[in-house]
C-alpha positions as CSV (number, residue, x, y, z in Angstrom):
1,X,-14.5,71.8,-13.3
2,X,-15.8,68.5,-12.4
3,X,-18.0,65.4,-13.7
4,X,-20.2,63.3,-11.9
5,X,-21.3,60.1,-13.1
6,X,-25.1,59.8,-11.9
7,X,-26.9,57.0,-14.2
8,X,-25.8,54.3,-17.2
9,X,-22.5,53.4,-15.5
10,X,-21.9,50.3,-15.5
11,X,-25.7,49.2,-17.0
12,X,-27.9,50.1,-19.7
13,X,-30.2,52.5,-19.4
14,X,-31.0,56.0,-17.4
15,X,-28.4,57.9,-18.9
16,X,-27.4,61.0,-16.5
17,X,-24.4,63.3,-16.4
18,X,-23.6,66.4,-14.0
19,X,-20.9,69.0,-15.1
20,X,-20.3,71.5,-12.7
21,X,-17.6,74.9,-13.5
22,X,-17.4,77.8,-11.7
23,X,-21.4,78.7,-10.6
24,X,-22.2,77.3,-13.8
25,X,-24.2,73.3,-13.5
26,X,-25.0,70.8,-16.3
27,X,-26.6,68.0,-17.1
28,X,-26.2,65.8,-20.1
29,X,-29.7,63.6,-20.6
30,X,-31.7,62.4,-17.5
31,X,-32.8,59.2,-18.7
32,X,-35.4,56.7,-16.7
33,X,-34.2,53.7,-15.4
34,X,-35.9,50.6,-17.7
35,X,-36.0,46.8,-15.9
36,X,-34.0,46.7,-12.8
37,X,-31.2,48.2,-11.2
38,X,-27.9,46.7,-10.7
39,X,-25.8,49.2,-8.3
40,X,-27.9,52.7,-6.5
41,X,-27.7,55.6,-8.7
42,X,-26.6,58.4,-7.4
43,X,-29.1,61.3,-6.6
44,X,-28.0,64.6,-8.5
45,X,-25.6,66.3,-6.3
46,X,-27.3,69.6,-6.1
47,X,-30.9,71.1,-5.8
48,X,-32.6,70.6,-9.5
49,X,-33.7,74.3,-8.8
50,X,-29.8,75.3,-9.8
51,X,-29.3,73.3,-12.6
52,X,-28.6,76.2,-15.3
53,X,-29.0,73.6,-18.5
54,X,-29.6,70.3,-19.7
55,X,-28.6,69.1,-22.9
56,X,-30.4,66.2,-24.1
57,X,-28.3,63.9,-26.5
58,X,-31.8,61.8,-27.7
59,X,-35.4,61.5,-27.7
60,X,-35.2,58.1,-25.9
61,X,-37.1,57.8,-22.8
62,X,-33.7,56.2,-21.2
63,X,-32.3,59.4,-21.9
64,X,-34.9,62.0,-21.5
65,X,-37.0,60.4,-19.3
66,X,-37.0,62.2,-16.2
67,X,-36.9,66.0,-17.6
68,X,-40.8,66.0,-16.3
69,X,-39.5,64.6,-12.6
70,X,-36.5,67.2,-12.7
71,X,-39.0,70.1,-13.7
72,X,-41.4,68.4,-10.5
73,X,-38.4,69.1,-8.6
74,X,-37.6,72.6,-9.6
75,X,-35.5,72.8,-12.6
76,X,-36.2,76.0,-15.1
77,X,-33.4,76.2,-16.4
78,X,-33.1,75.5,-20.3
79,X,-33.0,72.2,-22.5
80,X,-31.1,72.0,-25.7
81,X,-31.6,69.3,-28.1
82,X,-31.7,68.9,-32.4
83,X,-35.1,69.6,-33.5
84,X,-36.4,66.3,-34.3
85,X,-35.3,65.5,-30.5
86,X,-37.7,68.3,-29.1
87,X,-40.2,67.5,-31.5
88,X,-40.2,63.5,-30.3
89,X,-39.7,64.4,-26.4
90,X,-43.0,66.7,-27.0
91,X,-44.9,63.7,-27.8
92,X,-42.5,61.3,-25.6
93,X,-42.7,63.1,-22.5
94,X,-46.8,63.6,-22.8
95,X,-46.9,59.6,-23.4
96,X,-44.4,58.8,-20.5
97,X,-47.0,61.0,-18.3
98,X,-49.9,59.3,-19.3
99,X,-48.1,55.6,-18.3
100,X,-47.2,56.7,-15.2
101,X,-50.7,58.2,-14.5
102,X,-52.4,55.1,-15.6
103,X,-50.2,52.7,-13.7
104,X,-51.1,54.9,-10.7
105,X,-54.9,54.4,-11.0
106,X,-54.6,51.2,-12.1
107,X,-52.5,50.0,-8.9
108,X,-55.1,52.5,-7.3
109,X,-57.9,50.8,-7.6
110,X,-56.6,47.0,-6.7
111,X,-55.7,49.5,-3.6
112,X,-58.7,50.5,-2.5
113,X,-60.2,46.8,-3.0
114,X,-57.7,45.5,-0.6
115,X,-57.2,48.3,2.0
116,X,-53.4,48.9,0.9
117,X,-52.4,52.7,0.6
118,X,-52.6,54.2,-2.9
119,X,-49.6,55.3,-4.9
120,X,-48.9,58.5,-6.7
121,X,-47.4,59.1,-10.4
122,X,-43.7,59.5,-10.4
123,X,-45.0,63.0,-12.4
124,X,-48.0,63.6,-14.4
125,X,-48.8,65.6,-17.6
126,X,-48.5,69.1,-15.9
127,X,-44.8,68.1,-15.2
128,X,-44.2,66.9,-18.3
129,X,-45.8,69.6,-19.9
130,X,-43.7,72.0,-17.9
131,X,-40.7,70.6,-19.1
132,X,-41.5,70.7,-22.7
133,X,-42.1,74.9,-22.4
134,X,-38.4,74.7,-21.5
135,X,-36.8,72.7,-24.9
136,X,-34.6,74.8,-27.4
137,X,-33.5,73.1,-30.7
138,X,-30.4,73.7,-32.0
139,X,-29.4,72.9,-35.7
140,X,-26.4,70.0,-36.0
141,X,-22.9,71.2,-37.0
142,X,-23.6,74.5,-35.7
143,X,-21.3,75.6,-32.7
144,X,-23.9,77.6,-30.1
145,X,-22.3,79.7,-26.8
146,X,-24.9,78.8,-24.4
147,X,-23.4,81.2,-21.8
148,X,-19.8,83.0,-20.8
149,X,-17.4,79.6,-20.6
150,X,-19.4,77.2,-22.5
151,X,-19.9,76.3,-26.3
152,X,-21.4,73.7,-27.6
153,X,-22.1,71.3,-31.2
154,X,-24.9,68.5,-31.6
155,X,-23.4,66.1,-34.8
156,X,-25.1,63.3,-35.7
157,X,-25.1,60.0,-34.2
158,X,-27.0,58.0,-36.1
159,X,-29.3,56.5,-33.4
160,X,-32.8,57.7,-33.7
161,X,-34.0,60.6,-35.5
162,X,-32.1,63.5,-34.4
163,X,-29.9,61.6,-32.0
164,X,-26.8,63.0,-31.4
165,X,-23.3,63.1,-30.0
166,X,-22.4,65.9,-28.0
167,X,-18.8,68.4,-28.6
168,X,-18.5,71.0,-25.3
169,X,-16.3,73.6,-25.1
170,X,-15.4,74.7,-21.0
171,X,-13.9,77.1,-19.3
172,X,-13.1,77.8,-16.0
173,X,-10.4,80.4,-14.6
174,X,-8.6,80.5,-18.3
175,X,-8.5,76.7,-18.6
176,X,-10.7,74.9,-21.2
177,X,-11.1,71.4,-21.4
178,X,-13.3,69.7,-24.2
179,X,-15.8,67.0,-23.5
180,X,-17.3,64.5,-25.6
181,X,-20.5,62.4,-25.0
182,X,-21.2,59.9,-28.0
183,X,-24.7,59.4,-27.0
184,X,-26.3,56.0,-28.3
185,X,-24.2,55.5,-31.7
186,X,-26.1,54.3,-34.4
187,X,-24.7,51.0,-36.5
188,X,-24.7,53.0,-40.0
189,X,-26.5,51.4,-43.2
190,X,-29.9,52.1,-41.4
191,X,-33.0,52.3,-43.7
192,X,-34.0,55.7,-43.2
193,X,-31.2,58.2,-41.1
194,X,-28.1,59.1,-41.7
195,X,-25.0,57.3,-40.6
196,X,-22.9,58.9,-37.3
197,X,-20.5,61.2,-37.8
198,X,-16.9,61.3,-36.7
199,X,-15.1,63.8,-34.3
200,X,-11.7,64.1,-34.7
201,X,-10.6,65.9,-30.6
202,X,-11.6,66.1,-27.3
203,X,-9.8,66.1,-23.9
204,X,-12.2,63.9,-22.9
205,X,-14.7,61.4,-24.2
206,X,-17.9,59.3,-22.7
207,X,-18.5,56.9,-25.2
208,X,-21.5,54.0,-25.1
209,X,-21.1,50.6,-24.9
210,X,-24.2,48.7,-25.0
211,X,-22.9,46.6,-27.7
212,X,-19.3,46.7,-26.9
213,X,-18.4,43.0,-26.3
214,X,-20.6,41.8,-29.4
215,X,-20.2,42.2,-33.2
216,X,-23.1,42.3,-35.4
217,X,-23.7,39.6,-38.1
218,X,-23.4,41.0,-41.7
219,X,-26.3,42.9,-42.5
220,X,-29.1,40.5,-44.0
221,X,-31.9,41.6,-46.4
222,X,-34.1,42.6,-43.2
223,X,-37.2,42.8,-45.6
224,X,-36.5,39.2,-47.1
225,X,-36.5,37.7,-43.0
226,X,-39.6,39.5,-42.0
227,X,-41.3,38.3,-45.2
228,X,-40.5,34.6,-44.1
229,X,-41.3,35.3,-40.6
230,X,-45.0,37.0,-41.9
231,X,-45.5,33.9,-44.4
232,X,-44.4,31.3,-41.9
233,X,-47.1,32.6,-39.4
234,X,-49.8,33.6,-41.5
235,X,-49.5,29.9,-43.1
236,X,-50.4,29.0,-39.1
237,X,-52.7,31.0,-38.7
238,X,-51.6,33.1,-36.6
239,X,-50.4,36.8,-35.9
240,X,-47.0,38.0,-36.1
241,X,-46.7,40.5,-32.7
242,X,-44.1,42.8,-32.9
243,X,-42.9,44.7,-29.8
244,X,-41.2,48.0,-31.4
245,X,-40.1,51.3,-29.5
246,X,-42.6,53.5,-31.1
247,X,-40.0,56.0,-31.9
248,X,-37.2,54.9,-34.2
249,X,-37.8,51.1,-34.8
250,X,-41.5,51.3,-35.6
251,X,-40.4,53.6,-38.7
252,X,-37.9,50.9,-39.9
253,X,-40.5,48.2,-39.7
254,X,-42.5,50.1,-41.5
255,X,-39.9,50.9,-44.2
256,X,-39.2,47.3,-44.4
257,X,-42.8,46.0,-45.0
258,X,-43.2,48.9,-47.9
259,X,-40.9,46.6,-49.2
260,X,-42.0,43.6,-48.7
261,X,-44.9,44.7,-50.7
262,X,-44.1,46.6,-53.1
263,X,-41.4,44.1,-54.3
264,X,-43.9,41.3,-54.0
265,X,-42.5,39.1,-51.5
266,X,-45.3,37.7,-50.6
267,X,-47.7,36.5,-53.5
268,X,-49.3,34.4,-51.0
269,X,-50.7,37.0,-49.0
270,X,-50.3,40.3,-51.2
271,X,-53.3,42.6,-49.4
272,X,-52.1,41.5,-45.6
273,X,-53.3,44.3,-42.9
274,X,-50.1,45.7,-40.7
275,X,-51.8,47.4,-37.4
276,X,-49.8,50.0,-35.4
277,X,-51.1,50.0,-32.2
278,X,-49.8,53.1,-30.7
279,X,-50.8,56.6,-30.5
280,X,-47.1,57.5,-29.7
281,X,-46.1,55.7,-32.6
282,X,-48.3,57.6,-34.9
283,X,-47.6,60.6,-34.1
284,X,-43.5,59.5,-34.1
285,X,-44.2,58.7,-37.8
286,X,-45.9,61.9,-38.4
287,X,-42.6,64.0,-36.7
288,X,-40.4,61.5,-39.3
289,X,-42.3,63.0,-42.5
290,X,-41.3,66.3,-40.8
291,X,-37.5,66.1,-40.8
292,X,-37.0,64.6,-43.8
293,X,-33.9,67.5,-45.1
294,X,-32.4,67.3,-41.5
295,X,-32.3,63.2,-40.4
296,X,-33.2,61.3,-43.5
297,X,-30.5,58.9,-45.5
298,X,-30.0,59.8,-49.0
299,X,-31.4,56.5,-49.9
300,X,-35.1,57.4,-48.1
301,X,-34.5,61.0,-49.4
302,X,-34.4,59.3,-52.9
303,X,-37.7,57.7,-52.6
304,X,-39.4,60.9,-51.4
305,X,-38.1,62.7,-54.4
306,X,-39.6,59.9,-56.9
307,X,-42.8,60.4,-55.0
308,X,-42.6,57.0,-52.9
309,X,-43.1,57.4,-49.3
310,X,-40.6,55.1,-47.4
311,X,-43.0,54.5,-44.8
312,X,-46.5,53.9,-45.8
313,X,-48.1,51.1,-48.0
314,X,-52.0,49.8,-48.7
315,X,-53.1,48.0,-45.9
316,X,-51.1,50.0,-43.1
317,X,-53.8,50.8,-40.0
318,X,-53.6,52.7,-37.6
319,X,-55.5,52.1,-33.6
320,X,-55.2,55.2,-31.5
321,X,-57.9,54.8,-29.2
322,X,-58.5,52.3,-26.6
323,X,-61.3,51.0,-28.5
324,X,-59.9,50.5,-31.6
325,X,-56.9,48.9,-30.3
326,X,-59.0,46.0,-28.4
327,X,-60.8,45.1,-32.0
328,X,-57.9,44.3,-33.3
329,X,-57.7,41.0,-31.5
330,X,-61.9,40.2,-32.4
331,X,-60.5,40.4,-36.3
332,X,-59.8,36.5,-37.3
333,X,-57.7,37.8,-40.4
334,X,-53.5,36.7,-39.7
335,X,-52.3,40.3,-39.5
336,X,-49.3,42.1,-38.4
337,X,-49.3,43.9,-35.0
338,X,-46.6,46.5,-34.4
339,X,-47.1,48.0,-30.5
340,X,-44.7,49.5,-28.0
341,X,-43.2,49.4,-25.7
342,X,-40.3,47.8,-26.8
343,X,-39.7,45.7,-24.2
344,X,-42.5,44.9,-23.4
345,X,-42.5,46.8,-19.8
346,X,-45.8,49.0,-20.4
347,X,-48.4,50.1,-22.6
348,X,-50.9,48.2,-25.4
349,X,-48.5,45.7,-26.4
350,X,-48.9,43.4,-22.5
351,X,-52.4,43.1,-24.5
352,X,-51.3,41.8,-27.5
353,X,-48.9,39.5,-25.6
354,X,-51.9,37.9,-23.4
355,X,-54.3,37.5,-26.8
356,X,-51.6,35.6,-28.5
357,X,-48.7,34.3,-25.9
358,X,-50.7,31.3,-25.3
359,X,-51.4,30.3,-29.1
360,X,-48.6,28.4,-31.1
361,X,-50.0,29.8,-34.4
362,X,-48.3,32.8,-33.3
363,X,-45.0,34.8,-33.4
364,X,-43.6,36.9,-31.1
365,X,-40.8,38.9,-32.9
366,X,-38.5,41.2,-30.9
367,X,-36.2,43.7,-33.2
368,X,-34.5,45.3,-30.3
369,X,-32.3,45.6,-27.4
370,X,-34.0,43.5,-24.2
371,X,-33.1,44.7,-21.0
372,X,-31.8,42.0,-18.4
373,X,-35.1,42.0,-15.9
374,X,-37.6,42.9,-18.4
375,X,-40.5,41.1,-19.7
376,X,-39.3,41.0,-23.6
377,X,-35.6,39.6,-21.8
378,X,-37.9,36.8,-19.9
379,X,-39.6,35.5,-23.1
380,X,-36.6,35.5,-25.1
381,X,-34.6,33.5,-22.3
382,X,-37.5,30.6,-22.6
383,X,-39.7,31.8,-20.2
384,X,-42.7,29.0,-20.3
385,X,-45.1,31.2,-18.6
386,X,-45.4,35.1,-17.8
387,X,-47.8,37.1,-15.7
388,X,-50.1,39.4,-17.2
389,X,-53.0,41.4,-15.8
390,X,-52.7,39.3,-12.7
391,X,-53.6,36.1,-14.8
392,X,-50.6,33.6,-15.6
393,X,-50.2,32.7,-19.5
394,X,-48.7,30.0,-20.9
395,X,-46.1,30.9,-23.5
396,X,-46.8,28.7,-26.7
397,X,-46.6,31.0,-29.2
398,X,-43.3,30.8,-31.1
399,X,-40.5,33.6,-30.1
400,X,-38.2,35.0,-32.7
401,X,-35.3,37.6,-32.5
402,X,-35.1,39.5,-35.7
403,X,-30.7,38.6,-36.0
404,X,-28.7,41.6,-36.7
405,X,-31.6,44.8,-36.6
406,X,-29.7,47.0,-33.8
407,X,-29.8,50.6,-33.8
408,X,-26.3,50.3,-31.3
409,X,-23.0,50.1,-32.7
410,X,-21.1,47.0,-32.3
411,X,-17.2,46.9,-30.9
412,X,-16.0,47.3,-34.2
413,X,-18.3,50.5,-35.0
414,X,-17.5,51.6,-31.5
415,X,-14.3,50.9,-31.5
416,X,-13.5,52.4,-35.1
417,X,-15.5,55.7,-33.8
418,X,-12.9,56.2,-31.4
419,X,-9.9,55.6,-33.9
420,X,-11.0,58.7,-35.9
421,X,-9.6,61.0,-32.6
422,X,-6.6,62.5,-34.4
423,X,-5.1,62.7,-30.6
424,X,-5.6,60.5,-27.7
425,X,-7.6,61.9,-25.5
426,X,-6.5,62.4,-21.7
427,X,-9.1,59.8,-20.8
428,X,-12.2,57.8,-22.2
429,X,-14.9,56.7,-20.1
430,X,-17.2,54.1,-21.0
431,X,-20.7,54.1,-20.1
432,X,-24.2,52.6,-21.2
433,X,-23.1,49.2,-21.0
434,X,-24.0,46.1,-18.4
435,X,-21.3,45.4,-16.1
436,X,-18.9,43.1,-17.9
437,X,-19.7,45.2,-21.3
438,X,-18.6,48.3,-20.1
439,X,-15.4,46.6,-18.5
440,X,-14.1,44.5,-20.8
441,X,-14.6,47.4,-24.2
442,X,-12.4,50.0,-21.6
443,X,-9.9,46.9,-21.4
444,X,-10.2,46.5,-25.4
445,X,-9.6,50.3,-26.2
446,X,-6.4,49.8,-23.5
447,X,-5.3,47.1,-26.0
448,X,-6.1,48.3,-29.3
449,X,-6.4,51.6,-29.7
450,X,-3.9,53.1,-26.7
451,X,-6.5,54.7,-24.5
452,X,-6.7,55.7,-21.1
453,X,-10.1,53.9,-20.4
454,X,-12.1,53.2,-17.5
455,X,-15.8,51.8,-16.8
456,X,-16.9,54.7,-13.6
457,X,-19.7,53.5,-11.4
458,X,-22.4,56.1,-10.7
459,X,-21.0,58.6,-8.2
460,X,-17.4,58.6,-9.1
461,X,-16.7,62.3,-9.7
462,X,-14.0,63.5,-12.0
463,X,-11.7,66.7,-12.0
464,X,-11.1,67.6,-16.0
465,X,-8.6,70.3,-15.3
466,X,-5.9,67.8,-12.5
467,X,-7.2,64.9,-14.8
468,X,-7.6,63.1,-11.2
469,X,-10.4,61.0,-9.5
470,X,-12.2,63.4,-6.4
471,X,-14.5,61.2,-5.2
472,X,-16.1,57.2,-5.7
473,X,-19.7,56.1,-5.8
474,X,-20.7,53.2,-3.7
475,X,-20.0,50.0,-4.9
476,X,-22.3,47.6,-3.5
477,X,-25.3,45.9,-5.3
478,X,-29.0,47.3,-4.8
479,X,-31.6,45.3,-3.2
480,X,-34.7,44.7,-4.2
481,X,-37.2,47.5,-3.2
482,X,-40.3,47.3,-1.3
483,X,-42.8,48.8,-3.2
484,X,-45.3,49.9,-1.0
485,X,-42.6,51.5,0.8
486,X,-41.6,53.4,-2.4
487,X,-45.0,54.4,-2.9
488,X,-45.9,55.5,0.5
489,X,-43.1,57.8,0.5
490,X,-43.2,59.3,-3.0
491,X,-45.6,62.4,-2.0
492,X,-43.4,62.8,0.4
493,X,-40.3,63.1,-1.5
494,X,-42.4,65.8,-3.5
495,X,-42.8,67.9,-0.3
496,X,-39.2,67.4,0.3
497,X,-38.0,68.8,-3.3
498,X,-40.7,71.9,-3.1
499,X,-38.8,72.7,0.2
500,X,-35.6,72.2,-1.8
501,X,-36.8,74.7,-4.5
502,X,-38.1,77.3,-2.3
503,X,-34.4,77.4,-0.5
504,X,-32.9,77.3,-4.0
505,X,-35.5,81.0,-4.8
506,X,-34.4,82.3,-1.3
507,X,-30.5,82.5,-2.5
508,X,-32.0,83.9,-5.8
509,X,-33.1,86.7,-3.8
510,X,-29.7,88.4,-2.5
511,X,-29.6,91.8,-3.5
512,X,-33.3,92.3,-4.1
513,X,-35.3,95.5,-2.1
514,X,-35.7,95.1,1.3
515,X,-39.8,95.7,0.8
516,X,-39.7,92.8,-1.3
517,X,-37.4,90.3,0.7
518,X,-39.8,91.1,4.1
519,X,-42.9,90.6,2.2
520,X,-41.3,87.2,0.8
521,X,-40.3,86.2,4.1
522,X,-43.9,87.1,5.7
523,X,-45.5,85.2,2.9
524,X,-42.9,81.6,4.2
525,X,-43.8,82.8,7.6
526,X,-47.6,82.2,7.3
527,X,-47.3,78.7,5.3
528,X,-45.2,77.8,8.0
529,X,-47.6,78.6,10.3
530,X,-50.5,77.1,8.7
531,X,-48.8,73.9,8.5
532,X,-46.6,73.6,11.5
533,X,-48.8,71.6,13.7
């Protein structure tokens, strides 16, 4: 019964798990890597063609995000996930295609200008696609035997609409060990869903720690800020650009400017348009109106009841073609623009950023976590210009971080989330968190609470019935990577993982008629033939 640690160790994002018992192989998440790497992940240790489940603990794209490249590789095995998590990665997953797509032709055609060799998609919409026909919700609170040895419960965490943490029962040769992932914990008090719920045992527990060497400041009227910020720029002249993840912090946004309106914050500018420029978002907002019993606070559930939507007010528009989303920069009306992505890595909101970068009348306001390396971590480190499109802006505009509006627990919450284990588990591992996070919140837990805790780099594989260490990771930094390289050799690496999934059907087929197995073996014969020149 082992674990691998594969991605998020030791840095933020691409969170990635492998459990492997008896014939029997897990994953929990397989997230995308967003901004740059610090050390190599390690590759999954086995074929993705043998990967029996995946159990997704969020809809986040660092968690989910490479489902569609796993399918691309083989995997048809089965996804399990709350609802509202298969309903977001349906919409997600599509909209991660589509980047990746577009990026493709868009670096494809400066290729074919300059005689440099063209890329391919990471995975495209088929992959992605694929991958969604192989999601299964499951309800929270509800223990579910996925197969003979294994049980799981999804409870919430909090996070995002339908996020959760992650109870797993194992068993292997008449031993059972149970496993814990927190998942992203949420910071509780959120406008809209629910706060995270506690869990009271486990052998062993992988707990997040993206906040876990800050504490948040006490909770300020969110609504009251963003009405200064939206009064302060309009006065200007200006627009107030807000880089939101579509899924999760768009909604809050939202909930706050209802607000702000329908308290009359803003006498000066009571009819002010709010623009969401983001198909993704939209249709996020939509699957939020959907899971209103399941995800929703009591407070928002309150609202509905009286007939108030928390979420929508006069003057909200919406831009979901291309079209509509370049007119909003021709209108000369101070508005509010709400676009993904969140960091400002991809997608409409780079537009927004080179209409309004360059003029001080405007704000940039960033209400979420900034990866070290991205674009939205540049600008809110000074940056005095930024590159765009090829063309270098100036950065004039005035840049604000909304204080205090984290959808991550801070050490206390983290910390007081791992209090409520009625035993110590046999160890804690502590993941999702940049280097020095990670390490220093495993020393706090030492000190505070008791715990066995330790910050694993990707690789460093686990035994969870000796309780001992089997095998490290490599330690050493990455490098920066060539990216025509990279590109030249992705189709490749695609050729690679169809051989690795046509070995993975070959085992499949001990035991089968001999009729069968010789025609199968005359049909690899021939493709080997054609294309063994």
């Amino acid at each position: 019964m082992i674990l691998e640690f594969l991605g998020a160790d030791r840095e933020v994002t691409g969170s990635c798990h492998y459990l492997n018992f008896g014939d029997v192989s897990v994953l929990v998440d397989c997230g995308m890597e967003q901004g740059p790497d610090l050390y190599v992940n390690q590759e999954i240790p086995v074929n993705p063609a043998t990967i029996d489940y995946v159990f997704v603990t969020h809809a986040h794209i660092d968690h989910s995000g490479l489902l569609p490249l796993l399918y691309n590789h083989g995997f048809r095995g089965e996804i399990y996930a709350t609802k509202a998590t298969c309903d977001l990665c349906n919409i997600m997953l599509k909209d991660s295609a589509h980047i990746q797509e577009f990026e493709a032709e868009w670096r494809n055609r400066k290729a074919r200008r300059s005689g440099a060799p063209e890329v391919t998609p990471m995975y495209d919409i088929n992959d992605a696609m694929g991958a969604i026909e192989h999601f299964h919700p499951v309800d929270y609170d509800t223990v579910v035997e996925i197969c003979e040895g294994l049980k799981v419960r999804f409870v919430d965490a909090g996070h995002l609409l339908g996020s959760s943490s992650i109870e797993m029962w194992v068993e292997e040769e008449g031993q059972t060990r149970k496993i814990v992932f927190s998942g992203d914990l949420g910071n509780g008090n959120r406008p809209l869903i629910k706060n995270p719920e506690y869990i009271q045992d486990a052998d062993y527990v992988l707990i997040e720690s993206t906040y876990g060497n800050r504490l948040h400041e006490t909770p300020p009227d969110y609504a009251r800020l963003l009405a200064q910020e939206i009064k302060d720029t309009f006065d200007r002249g200006g627009n107030l650009v807000i880089p939101a993840f579509a899924v999760g912090r768009t909604q809050e946004m939202l909930y706050h400017i209802r607000r702000i309106k329908t308290e009359e914050m803003l006498p000066e500018y009571p009819d002010f348009d709010v623009y969401i420029d983001s198909p993704l978002a939209v249709e996020a907002t939509n699957i939020f109106n959907e899971n209103v019993v399941d995800c929703f606070s009591d407070e928002a559930k309150e609202l509905i009841q009286n007939g108030i939507n928390p979420i929508r007010f006069p003057g909200l528009r919406v831009a979901v073609s291309s079209d509509e989303s370049k007119m909003i920069n021709f209108i000369d009306k101070p508005k509010v623009i709400i676009s993904a992505s969140g960091m400002c890595e991809a997608g409409r909101i780079r537009h927004h950023l080179k209409h309004n970068l360059w003029r001080p009348e405007s704000t940039i306001l960033f209400v979420g976590y900034q990866v070290e390396g991205t674009l939205g971590n540049h600008l809110l480190n000074g940056a005095d210009k930024v590159k765009l499109f090829g063309e270098e802006i100036d950065v004039r505009a005035k840049i604000v971080n909304l204080p205090g509006i984290s959808g991550h627990a801070d050490m206390d919450h983290l910390t007081d989330w791992m209090r409520h284990f009625t035993e110590k588990p046999k160890q804690v591992f502590v993941v999702h968190g940049e280097e020095n996070v990670a390490v220093s919140f495993a020393q706090h837990l030492e000190e505070e609470l008791g715990l066995n805790a330790t910050a694993p780099y990707s690789g460093d594989t686990f035994d969870l019935i000796s309780g001992r260490w089997i095998a490290y990771g490599d330690r050493k930094k990455t490098e920066p990577k060539k990216a025509k390289t990279a590109a030249a050799n992705a189709v490749f690496e695609r050729l690679v993982a169809a051989g690795s999934r046509l070995c993975a059907v070959i085992q499949k087929c001990k035991g089968m008629a001999n009729k069968d197995l010789a025609k199968f073996a005359d049909q690899i014969n021939n493709l080997c033939e054609k294309w063994d020149r």
